[in-house]
PDB file of N, CA, C and O in Angstrom, chain B, residues numbered from 101:
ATOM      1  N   UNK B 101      96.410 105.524 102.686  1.00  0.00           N
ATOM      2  CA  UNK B 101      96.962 105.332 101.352  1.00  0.00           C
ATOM      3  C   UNK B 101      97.901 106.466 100.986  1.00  0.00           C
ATOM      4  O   UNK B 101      99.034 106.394 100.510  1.00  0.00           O
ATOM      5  N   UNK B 102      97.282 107.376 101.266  1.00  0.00           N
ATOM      6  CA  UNK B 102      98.400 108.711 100.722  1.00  0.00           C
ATOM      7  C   UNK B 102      99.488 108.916 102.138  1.00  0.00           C
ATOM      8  O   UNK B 102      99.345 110.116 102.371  1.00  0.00           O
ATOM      9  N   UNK B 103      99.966 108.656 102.640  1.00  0.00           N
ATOM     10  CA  UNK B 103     100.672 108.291 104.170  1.00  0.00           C
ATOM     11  C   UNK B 103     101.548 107.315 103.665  1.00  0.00           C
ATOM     12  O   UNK B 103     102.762 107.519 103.672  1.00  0.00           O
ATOM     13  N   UNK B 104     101.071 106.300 103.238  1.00  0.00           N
ATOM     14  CA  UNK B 104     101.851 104.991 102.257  1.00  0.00           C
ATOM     15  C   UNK B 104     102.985 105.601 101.103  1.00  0.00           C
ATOM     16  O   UNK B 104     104.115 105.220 100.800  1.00  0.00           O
ATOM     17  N   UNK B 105     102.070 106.804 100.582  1.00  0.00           N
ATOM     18  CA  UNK B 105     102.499 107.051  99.275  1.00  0.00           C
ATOM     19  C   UNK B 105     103.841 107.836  99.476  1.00  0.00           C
ATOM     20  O   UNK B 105     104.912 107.788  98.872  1.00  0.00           O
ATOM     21  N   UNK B 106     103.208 108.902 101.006  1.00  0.00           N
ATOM     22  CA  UNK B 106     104.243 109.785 100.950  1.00  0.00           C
ATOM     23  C   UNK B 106     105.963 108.802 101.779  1.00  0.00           C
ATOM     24  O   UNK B 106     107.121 109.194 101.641  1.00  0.00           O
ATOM     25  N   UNK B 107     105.535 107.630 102.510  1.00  0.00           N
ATOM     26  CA  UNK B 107     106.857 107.377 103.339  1.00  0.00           C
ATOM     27  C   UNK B 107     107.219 106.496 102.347  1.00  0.00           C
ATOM     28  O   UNK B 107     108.354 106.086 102.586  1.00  0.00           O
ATOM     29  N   UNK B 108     106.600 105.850 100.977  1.00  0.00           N
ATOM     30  CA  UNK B 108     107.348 104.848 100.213  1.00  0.00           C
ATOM     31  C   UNK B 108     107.329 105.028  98.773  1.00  0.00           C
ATOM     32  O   UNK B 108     107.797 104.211  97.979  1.00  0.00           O
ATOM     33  N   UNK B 109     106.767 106.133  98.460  1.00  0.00           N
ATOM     34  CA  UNK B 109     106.805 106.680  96.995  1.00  0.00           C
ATOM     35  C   UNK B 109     105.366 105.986  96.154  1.00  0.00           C
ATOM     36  O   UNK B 109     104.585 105.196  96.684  1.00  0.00           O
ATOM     37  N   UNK B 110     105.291 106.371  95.108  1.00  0.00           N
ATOM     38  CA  UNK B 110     103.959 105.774  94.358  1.00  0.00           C
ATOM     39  C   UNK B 110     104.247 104.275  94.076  1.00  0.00           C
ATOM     40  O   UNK B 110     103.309 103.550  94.407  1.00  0.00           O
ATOM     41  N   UNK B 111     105.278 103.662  93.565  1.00  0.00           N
ATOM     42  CA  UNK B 111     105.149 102.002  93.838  1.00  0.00           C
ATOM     43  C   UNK B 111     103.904 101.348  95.061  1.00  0.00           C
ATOM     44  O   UNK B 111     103.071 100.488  94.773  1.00  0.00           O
ATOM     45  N   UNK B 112     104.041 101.961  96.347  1.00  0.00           N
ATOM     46  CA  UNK B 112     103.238 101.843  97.360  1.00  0.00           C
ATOM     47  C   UNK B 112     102.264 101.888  97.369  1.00  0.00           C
ATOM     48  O   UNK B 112     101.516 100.968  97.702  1.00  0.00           O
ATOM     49  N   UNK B 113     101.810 103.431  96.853  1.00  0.00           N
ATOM     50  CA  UNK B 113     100.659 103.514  96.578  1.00  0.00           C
ATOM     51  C   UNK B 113      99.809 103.074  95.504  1.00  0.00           C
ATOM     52  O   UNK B 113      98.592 103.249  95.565  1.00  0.00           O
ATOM     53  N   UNK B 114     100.422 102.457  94.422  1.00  0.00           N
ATOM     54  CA  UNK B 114      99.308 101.515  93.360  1.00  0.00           C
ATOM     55  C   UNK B 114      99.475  99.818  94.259  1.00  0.00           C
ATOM     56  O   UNK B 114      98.434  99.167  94.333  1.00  0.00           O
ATOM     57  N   UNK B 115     100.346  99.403  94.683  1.00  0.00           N
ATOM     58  CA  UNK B 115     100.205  98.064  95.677  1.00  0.00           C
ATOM     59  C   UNK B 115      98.940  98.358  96.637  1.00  0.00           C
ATOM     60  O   UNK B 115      98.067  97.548  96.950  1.00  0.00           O
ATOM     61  N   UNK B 116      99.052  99.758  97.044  1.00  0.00           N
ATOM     62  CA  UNK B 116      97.989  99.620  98.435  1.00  0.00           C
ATOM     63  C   UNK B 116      96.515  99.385  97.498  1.00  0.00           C
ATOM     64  O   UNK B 116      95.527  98.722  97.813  1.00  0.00           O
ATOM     65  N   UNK B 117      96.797 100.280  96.095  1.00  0.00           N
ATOM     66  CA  UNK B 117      95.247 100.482  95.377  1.00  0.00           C
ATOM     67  C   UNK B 117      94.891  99.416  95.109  1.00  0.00           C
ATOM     68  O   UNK B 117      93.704  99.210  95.359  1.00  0.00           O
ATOM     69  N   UNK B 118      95.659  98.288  94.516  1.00  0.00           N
ATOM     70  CA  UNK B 118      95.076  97.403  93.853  1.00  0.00           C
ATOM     71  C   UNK B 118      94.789  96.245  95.311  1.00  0.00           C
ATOM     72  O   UNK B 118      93.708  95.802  95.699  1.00  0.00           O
ATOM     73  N   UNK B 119      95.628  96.093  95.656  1.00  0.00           N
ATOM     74  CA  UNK B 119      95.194  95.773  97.093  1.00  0.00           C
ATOM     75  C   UNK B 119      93.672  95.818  97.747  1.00  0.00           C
ATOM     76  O   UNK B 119      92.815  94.985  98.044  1.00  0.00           O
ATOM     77  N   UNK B 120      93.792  97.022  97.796  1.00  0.00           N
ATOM     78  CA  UNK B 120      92.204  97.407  98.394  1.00  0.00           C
ATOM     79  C   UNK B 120      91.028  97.077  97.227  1.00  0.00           C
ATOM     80  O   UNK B 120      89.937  96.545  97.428  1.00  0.00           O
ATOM     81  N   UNK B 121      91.477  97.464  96.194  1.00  0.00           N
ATOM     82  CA  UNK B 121      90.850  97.103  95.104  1.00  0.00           C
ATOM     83  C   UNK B 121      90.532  95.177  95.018  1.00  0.00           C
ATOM     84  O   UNK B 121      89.427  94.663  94.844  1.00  0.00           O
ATOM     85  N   UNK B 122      91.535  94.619  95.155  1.00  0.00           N
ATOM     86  CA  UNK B 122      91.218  93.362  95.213  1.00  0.00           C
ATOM     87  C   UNK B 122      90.238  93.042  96.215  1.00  0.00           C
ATOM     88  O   UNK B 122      89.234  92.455  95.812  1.00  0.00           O
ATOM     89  N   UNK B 123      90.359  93.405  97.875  1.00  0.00           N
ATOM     90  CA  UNK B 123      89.780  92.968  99.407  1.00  0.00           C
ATOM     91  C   UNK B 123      88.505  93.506  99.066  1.00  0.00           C
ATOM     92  O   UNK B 123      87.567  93.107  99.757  1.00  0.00           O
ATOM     93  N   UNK B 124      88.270  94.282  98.200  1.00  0.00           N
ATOM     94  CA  UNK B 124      86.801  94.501  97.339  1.00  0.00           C
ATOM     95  C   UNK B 124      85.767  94.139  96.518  1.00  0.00           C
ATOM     96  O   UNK B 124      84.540  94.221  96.574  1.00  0.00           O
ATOM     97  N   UNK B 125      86.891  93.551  95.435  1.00  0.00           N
ATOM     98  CA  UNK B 125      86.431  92.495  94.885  1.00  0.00           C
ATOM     99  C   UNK B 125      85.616  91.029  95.439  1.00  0.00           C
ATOM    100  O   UNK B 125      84.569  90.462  95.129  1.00  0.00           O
ATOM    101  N   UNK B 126      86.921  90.733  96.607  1.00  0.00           N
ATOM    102  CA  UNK B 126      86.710  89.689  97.185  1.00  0.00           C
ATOM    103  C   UNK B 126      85.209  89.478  97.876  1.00  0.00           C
ATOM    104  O   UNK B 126      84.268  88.730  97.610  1.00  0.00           O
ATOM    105  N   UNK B 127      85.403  90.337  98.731  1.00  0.00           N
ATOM    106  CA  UNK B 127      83.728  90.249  99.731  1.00  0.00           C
ATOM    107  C   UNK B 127      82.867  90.813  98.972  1.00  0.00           C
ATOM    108  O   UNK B 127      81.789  90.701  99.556  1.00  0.00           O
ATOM    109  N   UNK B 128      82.703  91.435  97.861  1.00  0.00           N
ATOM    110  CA  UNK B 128      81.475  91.153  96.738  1.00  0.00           C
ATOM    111  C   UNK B 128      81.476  90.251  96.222  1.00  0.00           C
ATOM    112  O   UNK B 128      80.288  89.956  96.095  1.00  0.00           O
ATOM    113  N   UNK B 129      82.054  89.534  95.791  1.00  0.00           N
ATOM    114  CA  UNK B 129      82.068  88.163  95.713  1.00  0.00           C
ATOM    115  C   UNK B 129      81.950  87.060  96.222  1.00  0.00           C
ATOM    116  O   UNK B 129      81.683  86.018  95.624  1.00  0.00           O
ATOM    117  N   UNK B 130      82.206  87.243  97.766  1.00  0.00           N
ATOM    118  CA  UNK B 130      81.660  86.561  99.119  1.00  0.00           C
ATOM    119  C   UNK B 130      80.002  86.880  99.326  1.00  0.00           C
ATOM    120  O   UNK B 130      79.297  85.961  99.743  1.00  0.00           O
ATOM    121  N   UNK B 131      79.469  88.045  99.062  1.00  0.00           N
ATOM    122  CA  UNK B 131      78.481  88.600  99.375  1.00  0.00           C
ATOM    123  C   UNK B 131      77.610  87.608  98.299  1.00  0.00           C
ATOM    124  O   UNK B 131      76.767  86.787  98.660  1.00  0.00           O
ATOM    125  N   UNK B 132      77.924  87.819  97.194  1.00  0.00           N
ATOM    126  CA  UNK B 132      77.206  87.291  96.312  1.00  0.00           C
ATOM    127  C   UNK B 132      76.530  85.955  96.256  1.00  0.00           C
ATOM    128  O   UNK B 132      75.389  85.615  95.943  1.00  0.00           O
ATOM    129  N   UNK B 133      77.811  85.175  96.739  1.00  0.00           N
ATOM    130  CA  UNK B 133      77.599  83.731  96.655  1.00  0.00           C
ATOM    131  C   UNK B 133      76.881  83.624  97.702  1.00  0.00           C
ATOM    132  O   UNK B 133      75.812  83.087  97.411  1.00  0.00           O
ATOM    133  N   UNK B 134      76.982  83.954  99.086  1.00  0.00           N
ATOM    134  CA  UNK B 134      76.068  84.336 100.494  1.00  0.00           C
ATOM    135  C   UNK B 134      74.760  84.270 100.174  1.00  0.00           C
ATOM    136  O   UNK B 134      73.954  83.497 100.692  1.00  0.00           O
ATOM    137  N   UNK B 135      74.460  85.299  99.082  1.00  0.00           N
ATOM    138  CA  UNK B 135      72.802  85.923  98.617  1.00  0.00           C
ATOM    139  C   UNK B 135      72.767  84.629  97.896  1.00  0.00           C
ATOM    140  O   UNK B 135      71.749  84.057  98.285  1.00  0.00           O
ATOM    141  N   UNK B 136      73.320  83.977  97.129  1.00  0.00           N
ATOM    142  CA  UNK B 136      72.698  83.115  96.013  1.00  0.00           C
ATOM    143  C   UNK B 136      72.173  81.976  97.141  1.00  0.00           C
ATOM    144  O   UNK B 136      71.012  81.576  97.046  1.00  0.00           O
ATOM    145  N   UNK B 137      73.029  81.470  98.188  1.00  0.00           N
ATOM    146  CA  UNK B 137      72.563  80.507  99.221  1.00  0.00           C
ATOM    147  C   UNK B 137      71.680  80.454 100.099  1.00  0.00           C
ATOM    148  O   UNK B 137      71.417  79.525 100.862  1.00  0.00           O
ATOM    149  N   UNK B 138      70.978  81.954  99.952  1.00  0.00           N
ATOM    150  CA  UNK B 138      70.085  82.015 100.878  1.00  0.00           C
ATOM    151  C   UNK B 138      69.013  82.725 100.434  1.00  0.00           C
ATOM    152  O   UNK B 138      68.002  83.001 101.080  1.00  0.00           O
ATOM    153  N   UNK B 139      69.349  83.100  98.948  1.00  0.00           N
ATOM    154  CA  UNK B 139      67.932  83.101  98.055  1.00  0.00           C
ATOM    155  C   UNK B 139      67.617  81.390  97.871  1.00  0.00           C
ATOM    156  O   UNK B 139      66.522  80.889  98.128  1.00  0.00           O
ATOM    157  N   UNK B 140      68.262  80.976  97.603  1.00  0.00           N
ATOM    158  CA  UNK B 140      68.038  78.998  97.390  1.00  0.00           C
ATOM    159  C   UNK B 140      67.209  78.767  98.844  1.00  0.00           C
ATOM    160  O   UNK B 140      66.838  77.640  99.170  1.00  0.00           O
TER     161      UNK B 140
END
């Protein structure tokens, strides 16, 4: 991320954050629904 930041300026680096931030979101949210299907 900071490698990102330094060859493309901070634009880059809030794309990479929220980015990662999202692919985070996501598979806790994968995880979740996972657990709810196999607590059932």
């Amino acid at each position: 991320g900071v490698i990102l930041g330094c060859l493309f300026g901070p634009p880059a680096l809030y794309i990479w954050a929220v980015g990662l931030l999202a692919a985070g979101q996501s598979s806790t949210m994968t995880g979740t629904y996972a657990g709810q299907f196999v607590m059932e």
